[in-house]
Z-matrix of the N, CA and C atoms (Angstrom, degrees):
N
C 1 1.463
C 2 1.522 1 109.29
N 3 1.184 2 125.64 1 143.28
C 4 1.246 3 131.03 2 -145.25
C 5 1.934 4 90.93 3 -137.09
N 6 0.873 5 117.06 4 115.69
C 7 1.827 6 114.89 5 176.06
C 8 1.477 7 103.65 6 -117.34
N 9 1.648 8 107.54 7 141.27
C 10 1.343 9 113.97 8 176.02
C 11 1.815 10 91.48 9 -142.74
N 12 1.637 11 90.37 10 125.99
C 13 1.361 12 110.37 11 165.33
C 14 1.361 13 110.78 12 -91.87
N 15 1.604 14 90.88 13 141.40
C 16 2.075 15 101.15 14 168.60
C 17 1.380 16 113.27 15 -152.01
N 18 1.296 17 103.10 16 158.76
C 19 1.661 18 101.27 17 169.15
C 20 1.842 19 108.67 18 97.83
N 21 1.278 20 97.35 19 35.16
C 22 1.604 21 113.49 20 -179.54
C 23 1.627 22 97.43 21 -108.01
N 24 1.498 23 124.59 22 143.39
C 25 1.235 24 128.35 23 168.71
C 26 1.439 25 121.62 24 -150.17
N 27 1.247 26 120.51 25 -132.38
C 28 1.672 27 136.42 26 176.60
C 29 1.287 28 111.08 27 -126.28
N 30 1.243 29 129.89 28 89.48
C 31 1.763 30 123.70 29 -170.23
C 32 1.531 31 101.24 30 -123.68
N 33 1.475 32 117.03 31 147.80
C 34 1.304 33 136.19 32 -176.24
C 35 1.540 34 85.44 33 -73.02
N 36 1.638 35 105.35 34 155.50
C 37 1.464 36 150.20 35 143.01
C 38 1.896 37 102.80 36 -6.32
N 39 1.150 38 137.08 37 106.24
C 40 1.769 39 114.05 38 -178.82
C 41 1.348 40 113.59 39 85.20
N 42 0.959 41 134.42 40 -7.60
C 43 1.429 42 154.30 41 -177.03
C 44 1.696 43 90.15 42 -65.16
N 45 1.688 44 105.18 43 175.06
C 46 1.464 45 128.78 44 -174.89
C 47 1.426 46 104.78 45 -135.88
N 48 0.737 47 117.18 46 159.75
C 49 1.788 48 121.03 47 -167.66
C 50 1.995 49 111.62 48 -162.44
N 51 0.909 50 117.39 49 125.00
C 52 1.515 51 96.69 50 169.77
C 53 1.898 52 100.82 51 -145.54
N 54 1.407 53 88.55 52 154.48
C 55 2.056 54 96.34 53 -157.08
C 56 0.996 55 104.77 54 -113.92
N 57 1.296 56 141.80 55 134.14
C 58 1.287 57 128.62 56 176.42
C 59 1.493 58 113.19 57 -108.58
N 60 1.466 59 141.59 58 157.99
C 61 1.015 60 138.43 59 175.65
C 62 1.630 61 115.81 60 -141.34
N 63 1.321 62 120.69 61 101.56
C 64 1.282 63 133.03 62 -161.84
C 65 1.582 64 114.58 63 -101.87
N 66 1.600 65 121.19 64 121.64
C 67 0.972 66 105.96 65 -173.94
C 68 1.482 67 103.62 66 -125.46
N 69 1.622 68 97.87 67 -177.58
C 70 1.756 69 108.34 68 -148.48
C 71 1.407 70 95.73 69 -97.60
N 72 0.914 71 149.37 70 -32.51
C 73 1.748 72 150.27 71 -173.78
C 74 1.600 73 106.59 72 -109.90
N 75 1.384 74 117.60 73 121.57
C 76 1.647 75 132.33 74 179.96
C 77 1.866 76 91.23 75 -63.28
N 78 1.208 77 132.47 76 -13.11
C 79 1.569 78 128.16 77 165.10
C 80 1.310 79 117.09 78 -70.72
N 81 1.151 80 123.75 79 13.63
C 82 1.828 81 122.66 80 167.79
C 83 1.400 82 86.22 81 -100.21
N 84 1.489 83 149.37 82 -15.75
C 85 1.396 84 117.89 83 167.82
C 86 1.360 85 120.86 84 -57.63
N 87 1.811 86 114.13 85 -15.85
C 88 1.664 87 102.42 86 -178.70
C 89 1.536 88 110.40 87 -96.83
N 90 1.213 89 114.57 88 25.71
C 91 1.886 90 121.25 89 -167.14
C 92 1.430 91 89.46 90 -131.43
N 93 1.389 92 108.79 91 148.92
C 94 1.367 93 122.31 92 172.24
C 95 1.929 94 94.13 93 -75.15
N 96 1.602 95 97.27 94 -169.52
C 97 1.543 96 90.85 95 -161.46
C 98 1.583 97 72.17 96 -162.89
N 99 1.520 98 120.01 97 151.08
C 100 1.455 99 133.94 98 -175.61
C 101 1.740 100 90.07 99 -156.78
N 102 1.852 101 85.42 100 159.43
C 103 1.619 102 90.00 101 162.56
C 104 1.733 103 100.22 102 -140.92
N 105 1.108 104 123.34 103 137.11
C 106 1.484 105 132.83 104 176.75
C 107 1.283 106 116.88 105 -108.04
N 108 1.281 107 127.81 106 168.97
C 109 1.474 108 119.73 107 -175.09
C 110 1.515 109 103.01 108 -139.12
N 111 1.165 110 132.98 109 158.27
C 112 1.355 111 147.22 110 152.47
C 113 1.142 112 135.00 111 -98.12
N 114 1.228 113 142.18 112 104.18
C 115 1.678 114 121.98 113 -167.89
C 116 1.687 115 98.34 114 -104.01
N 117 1.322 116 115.92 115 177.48
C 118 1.506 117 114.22 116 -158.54
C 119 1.593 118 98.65 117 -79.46
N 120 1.469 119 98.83 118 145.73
C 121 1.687 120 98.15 119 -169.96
C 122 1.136 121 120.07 120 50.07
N 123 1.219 122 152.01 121 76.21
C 124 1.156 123 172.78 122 -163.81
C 125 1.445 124 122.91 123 151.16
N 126 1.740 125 111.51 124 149.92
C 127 1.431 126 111.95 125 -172.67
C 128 1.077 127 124.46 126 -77.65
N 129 1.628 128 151.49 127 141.07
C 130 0.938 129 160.09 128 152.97
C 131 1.571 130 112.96 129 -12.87
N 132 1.421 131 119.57 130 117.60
C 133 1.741 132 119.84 131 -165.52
C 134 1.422 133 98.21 132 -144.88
N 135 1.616 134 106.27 133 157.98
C 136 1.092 135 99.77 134 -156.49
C 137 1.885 136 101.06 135 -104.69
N 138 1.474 137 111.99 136 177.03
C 139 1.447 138 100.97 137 -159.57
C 140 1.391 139 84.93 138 -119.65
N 141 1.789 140 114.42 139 -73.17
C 142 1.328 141 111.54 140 -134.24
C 143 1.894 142 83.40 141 -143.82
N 144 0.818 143 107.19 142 146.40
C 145 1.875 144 114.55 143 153.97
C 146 1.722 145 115.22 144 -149.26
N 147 1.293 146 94.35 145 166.63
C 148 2.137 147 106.16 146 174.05
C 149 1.283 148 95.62 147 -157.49
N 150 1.102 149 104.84 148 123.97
C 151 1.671 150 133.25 149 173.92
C 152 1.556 151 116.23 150 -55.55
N 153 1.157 152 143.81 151 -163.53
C 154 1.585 153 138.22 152 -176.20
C 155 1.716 154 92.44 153 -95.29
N 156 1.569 155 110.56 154 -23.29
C 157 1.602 156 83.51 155 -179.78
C 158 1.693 157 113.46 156 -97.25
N 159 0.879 158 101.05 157 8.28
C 160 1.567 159 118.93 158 -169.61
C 161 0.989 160 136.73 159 80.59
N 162 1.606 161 124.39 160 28.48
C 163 1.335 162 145.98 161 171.42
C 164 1.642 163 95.79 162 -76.78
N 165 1.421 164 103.86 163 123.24
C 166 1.102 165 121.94 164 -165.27
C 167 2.049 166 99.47 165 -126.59
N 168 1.763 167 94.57 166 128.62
C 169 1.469 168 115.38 167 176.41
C 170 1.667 169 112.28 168 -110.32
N 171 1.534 170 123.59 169 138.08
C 172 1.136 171 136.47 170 151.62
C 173 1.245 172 167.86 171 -83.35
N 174 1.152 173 134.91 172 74.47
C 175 1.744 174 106.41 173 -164.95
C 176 1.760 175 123.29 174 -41.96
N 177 1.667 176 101.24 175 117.60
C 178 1.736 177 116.36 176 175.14
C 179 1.133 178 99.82 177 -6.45
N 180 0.971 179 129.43 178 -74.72
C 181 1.744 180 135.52 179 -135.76
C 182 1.725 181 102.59 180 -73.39
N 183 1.676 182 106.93 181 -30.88
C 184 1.254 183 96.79 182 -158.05
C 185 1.546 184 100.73 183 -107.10
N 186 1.034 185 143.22 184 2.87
C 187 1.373 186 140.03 185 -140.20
C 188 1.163 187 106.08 186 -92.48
N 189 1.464 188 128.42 187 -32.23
C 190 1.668 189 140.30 188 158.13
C 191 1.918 190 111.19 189 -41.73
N 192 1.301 191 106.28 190 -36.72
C 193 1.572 192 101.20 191 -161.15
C 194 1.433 193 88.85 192 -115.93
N 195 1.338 194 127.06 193 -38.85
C 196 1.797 195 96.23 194 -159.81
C 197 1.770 196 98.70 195 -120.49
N 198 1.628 197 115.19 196 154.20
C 199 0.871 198 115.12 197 -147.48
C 200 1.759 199 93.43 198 -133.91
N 201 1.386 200 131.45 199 120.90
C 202 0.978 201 140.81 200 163.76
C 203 1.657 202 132.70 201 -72.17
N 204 1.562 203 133.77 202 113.05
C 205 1.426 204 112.50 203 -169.36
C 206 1.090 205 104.80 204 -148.80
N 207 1.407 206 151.67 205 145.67
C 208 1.459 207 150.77 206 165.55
C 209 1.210 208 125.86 207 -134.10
N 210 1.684 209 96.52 208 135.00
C 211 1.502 210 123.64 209 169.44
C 212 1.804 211 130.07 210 -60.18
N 213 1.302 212 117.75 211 86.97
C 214 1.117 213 100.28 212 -175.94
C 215 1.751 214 127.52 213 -68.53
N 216 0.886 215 113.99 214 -42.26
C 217 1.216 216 106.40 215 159.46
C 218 1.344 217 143.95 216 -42.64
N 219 1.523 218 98.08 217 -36.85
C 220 1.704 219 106.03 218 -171.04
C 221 1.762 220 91.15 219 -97.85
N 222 1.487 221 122.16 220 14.89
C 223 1.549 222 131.12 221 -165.07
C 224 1.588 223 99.99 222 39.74
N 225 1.170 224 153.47 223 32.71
C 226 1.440 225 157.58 224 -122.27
C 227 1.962 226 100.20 225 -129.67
N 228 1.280 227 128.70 226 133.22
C 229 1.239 228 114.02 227 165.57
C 230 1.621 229 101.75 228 -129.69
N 231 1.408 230 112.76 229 155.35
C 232 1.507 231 105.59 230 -165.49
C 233 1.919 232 90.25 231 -127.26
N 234 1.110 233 106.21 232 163.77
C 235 1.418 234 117.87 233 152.65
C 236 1.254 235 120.15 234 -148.40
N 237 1.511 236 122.99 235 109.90
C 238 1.198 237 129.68 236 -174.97
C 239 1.593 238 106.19 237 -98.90
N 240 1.840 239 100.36 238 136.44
C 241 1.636 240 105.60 239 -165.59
C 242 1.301 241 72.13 240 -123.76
N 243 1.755 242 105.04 241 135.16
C 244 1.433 243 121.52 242 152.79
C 245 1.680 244 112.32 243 -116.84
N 246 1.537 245 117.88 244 140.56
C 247 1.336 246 122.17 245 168.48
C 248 1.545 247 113.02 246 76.39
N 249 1.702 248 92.85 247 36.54
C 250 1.586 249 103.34 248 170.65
C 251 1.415 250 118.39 249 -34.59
N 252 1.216 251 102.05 250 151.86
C 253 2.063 252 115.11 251 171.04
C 254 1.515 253 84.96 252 -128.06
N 255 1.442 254 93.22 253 167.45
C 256 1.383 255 124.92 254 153.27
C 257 1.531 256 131.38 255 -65.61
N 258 1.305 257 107.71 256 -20.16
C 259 1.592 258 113.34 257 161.27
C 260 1.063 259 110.09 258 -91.79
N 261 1.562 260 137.80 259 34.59
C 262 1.523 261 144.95 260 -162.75
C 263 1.947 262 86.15 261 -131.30
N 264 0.882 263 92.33 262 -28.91
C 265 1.864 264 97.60 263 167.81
C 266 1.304 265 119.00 264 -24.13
N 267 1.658 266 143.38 265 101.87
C 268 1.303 267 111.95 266 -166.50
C 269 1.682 268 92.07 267 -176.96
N 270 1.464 269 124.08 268 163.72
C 271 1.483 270 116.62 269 155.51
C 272 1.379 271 102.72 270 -81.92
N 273 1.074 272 104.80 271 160.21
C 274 2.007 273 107.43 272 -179.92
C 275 1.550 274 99.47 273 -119.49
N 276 1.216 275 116.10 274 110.65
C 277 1.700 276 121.85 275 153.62
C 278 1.392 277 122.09 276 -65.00
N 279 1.209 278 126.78 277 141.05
C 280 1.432 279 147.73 278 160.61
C 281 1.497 280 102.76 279 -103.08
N 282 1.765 281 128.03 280 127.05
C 283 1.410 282 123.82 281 174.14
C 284 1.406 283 99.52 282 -146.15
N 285 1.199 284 108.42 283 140.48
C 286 1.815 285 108.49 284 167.94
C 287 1.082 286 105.11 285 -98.75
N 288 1.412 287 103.94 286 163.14
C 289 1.463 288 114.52 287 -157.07
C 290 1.752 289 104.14 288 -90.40
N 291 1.537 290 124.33 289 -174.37
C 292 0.924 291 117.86 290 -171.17
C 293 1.534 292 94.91 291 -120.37
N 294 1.247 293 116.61 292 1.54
C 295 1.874 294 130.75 293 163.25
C 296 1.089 295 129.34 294 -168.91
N 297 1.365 296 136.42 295 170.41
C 298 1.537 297 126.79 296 -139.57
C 299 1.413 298 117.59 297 -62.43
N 300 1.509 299 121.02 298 -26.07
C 301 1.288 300 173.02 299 29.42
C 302 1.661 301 134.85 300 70.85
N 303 0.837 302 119.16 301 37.32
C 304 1.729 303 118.07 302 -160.57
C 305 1.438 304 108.02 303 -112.65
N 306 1.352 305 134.81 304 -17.99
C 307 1.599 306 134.09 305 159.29
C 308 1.713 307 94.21 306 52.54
N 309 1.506 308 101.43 307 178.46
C 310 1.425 309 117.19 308 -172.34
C 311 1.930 310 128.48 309 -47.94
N 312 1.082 311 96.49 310 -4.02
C 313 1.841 312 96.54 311 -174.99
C 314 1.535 313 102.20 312 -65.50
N 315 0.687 314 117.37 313 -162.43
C 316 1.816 315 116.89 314 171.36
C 317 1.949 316 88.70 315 -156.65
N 318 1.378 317 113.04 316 6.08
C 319 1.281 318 106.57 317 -170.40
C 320 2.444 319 80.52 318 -104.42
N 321 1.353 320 111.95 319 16.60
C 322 1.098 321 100.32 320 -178.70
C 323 1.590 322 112.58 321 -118.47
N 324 1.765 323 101.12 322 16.05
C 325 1.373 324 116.53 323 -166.88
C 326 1.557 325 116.44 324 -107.25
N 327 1.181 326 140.09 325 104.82
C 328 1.309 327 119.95 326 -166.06
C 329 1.446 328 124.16 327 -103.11
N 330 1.635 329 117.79 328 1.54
C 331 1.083 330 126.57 329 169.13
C 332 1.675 331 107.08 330 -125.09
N 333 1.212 332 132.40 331 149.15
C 334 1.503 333 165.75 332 176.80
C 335 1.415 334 101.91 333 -108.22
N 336 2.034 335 110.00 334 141.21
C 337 1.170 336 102.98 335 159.06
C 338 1.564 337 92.47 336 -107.11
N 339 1.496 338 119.94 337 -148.41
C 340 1.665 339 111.82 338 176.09
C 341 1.297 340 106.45 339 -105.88
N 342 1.406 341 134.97 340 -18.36
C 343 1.792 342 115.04 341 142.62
C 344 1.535 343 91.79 342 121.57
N 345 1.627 344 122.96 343 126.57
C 346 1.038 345 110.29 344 -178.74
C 347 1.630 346 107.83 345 -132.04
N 348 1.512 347 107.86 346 152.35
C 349 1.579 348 123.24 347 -138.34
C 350 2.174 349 87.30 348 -86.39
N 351 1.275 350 92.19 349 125.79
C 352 1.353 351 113.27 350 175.98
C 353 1.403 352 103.56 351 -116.19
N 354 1.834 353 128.98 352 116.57
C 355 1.211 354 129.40 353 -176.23
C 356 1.537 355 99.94 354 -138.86
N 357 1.042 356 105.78 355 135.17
C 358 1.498 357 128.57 356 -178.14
C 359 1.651 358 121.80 357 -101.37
N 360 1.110 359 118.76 358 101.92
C 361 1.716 360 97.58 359 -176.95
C 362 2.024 361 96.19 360 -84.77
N 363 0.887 362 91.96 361 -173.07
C 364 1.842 363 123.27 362 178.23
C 365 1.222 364 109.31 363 -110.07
């Protein structure tokens, strides 16, 4: 499985943003699918995931503003961030899971896309 993230940019403070993550084999519809973020110097954390049935998990902090959803057909996973901050600063990962099921580990993810740069000014 092959993942390609897009739809990362430069957005003001309150801003809207939404990411898409497109993958290469119609077999990530039976794997959950997450996206994590990195901000500079700091470890890789996880954001958002939805399972194959579409039960969808959050990190606390973020679950008010950004919203996880997927296309099975287009094998497509999106994450829409509303009411960006500046601590929203970060590359954003797209990973499929390694079962239908994979929740917050990133040690439960077996594919990576290459992660695209989300920057927020103030």
């Amino acid at each position: 499985v092959q993942l390609q993230a897009s739809g990362g940019g430069l957005v003001q403070a309150g801003d809207s943003l939404r990411l898409s993550c497109a993958a290469s084999k119609r077999t990530s519809s039976n794997n959950a699918m997450g996206w994590f973020r990195q901000a500079p110097g700091k470890e890789r954390e996880f954001v958002a995931a939805v399972s194959w049935k579409g039960d969808t998990v959050y990190a606390d902090s973020l679950r008010d503003r950004f919203t996880i959803s997927r296309n099975y057909g287009a094998s497509t996973v999106y994450l829409q961030m509303n009411k960006l901050k500046p601590e929203d600063t970060a590359v954003y990962y797209c990973a499929a899971g390694r079962s239908a099921y994979s929740g917050r580990d990133m040690g439960g993810y077996s594919y990576w896309g290459q992660g695209t740069l989300v920057t927020v000014s103030s």
